[in-house]
C-alpha positions in Angstrom: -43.7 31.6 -24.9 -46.1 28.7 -25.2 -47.0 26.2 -22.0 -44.6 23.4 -24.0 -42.1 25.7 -24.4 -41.8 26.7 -20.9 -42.0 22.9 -20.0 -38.9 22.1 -22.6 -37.2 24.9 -20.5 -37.8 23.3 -17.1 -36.7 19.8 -18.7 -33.4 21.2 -20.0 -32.6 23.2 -16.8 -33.5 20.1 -14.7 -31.0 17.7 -17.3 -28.0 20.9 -17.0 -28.8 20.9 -12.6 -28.3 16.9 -12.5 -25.3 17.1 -15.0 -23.4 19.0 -13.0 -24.3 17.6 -9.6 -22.9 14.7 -11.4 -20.0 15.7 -12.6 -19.0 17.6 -9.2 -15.9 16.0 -7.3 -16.9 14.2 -3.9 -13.5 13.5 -2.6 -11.6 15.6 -0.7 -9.1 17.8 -1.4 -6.5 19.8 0.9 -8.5 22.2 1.2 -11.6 20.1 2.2 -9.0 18.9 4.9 -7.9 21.4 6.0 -11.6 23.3 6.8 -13.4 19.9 7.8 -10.4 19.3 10.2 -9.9 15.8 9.8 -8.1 13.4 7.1 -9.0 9.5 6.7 -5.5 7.3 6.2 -5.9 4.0 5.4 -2.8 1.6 6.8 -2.2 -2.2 6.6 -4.4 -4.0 9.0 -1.9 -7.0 9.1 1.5 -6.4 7.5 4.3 -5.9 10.6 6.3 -3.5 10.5 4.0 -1.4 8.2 1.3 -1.7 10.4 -0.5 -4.0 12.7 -2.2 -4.3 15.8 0.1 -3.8 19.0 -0.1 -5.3 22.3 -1.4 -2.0 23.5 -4.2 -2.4 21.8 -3.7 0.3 19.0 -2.3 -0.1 15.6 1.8 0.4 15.3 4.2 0.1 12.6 6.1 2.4 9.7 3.0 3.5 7.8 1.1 4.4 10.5 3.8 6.5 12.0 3.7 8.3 8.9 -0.1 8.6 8.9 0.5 10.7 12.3 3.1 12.5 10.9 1.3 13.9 7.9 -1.8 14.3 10.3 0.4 16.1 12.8 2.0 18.8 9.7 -1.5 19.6 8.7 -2.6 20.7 11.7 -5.9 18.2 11.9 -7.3 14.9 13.7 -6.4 11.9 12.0 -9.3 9.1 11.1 -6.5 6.2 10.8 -8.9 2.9 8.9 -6.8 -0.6 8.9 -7.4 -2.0 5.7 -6.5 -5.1 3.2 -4.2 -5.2 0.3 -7.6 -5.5 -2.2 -9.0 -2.4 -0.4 -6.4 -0.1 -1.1 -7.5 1.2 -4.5 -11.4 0.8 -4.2 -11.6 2.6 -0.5 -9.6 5.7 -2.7 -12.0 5.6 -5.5 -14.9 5.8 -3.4 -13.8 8.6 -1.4 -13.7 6.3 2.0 -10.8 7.7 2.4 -8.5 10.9 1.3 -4.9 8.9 1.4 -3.7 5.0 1.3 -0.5 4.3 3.2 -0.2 0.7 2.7 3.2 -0.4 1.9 1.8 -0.1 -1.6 3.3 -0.6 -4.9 2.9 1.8 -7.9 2.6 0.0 -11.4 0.9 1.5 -14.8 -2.2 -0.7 -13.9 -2.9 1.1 -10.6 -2.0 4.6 -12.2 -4.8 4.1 -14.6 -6.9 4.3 -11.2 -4.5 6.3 -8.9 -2.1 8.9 -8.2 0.9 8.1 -6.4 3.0 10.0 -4.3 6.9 10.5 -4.4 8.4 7.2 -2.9 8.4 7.2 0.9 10.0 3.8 2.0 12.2 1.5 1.1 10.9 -2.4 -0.3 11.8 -5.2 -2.3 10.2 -8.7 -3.0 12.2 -11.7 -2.9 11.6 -15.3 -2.2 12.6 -16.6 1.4 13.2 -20.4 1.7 15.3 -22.7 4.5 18.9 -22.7 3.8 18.9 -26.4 2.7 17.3 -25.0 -0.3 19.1 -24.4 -3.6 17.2 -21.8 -4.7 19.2 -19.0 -6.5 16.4 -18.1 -9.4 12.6 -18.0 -10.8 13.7 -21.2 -12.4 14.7 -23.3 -9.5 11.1 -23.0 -7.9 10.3 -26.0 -10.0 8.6 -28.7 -7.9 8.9 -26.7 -4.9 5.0 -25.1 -3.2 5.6 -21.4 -3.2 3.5 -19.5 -0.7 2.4 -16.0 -1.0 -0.4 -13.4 -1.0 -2.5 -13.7 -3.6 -3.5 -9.9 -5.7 -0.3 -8.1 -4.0 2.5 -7.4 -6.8 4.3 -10.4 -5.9 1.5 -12.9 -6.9 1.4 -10.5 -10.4 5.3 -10.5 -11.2 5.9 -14.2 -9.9 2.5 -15.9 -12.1 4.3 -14.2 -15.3 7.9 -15.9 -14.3 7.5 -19.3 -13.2 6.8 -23.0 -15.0 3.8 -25.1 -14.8 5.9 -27.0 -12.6 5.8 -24.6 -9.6 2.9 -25.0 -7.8 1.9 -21.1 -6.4 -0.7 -21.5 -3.5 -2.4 -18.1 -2.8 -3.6 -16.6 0.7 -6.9 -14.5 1.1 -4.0 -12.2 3.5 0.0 -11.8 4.3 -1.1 -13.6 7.8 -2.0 -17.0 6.4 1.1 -16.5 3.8 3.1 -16.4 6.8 1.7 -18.6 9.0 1.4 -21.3 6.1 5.2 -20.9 5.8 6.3 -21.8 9.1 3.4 -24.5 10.0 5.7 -25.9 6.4 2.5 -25.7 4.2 4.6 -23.9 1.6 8.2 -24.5 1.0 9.0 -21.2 -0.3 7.4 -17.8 0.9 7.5 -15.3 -1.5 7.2 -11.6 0.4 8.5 -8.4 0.8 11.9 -8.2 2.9 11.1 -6.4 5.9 8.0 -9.0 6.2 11.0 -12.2 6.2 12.8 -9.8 8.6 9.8 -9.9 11.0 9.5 -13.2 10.9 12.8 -14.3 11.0 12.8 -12.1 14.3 9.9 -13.3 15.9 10.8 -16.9 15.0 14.7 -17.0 16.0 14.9 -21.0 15.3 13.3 -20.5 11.6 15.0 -20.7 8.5 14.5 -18.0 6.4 17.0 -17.6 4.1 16.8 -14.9 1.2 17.3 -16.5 -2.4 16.8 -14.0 -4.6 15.0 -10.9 -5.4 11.7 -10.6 -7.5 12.1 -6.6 -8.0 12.5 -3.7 -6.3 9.3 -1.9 -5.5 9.7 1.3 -3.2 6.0 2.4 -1.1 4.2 5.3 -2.2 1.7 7.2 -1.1 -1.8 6.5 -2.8 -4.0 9.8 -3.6 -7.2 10.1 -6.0 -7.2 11.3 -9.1 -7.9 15.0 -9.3 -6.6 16.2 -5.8 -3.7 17.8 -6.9 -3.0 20.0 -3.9 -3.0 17.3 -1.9 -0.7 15.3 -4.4 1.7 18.4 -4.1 1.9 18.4 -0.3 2.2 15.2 0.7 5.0 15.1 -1.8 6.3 17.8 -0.2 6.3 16.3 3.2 8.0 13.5 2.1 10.9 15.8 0.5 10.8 17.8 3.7 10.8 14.7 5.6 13.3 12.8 4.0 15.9 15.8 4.3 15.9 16.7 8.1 15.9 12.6 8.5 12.8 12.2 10.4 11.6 9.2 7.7 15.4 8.0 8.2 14.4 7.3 12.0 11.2 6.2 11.4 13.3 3.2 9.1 15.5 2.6 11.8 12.9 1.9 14.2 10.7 -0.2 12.3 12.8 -1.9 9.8 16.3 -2.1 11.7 17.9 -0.3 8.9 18.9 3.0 7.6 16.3 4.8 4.5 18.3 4.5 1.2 17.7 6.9 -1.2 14.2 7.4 -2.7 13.7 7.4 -5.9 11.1 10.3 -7.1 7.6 8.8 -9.2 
């Protein structure tokens, strides 16, 4: 073998050594978990009663109940991350962390990205307004300022439905959205029902009157593409879960109402 042959040799093993560092998985799987001990959840930073910060101090709500929960069944320490609506999908992709539970959405869009989990709570979007409002369809937002979070599934079913004559005003979070409705910024608020619940709750002298629902969009469980085990378990939990009514309580707790039944992805 001559001195360029040996040199082609080295190049080719050197090209086959990168490719397949390349093409190696970096996220975690269960397994991964399970040996390093610890899983990373990401849960809404500001989206009562998902989650949000407490007066304690530490974050609270549904989802980050669950996080524990799913934490607590594996056995290991949970690294719980708050996190935005626009995070939800890139923090997944670029294995910051191994599970979203973020109130979140599932639409063919986001599959193209994601895998999502068997549903594991209740939600629907609707538009909220004062009860002088006659507001009983998409059509009668005309000439009204609809308020709501701009990127969430809301802002992408709504845009598609209403005139030129509704004027949509998008916030950066579902903090602003809210706070924009009651300062009277926005006439209508466009959210997710247990968010107008909140509100209604914390602010008894309020209006907030439900007019109709956008869709129905049950919360599942955000995994990335290629963890299958970990797809298959936390599906199981939820099944598990959702039988012996521990999610059931959870619901009544946070959301002041009982878990309907689940629809499967």
């Amino acid at each position: 073998m001559t001195v360029t042959d040996k040199l082609k040799g080295l190049v080719t093993a050197a090209a086959l050594a990168a490719a397949t560092m390349t093409a190696a998985p970096a996220a975690a799987d269960l397994s991964d978990i399970l040996s390093e001990g610890t899983i990373s959840i990401g849960v809404p930073e500001d989206f009562p009663p998902f989650g949000s910060l407490g007066a304690s101090g530490e974050y609270e709500g549904y989802d980050v109940s669950v996080a524990n929960m799913i934490a607590e069944a594996m056995g290991v320490e949970l690294d719980l991350v708050p996190i935005s609506s626009d995070q939800r999908i890139p923090y997944l992709e670029t294995d910051r962390l191994d599970l979203v539970i973020s109130s979140m959405g599932a639409n063919p869009e986001r599959a193209k990205s994601i895998w999502f989990s068997s549903a594991y709570a209740p939600f629907y979007s609707g538009a909220f307004a004062s009860d002088d409002k006659e507001i009983s369809s998409v059509d009668d937002l005309a000439g009204y300022s609809v308020g709501l979070t701009g990127g969430t599934l809301e802002d992408l079913a709504l845009t598609d439905m209403v005139s030129d004559e509704t004027e949509i005003i998008r916030f950066g979070d579902n903090a602003a959205t809210l706070a924009a409705y009651v300062s009277g910024q926005v006439d209508v608020l466009v959210t997710g029902n247990v968010v107008a619940a909140s509100l209604s709750e914390s602010n008894p002298d309020l209006s907030v009157d439900t007019k109709f629902i956008l869709r129905d969009s049950p919360c599942f469980i955000g995994i990335k593409q290629g963890n299958a085990d970990l797809l298959r378990w936390v599906n199981v939990f939820i099944l598990t879960n959702t039988l012996n009514g521990e999610l059931n309580t959870l619901s009544e707790e946070w959301f002041g109402q009982p878990l309907p039944p689940l629809p499967t992805l």
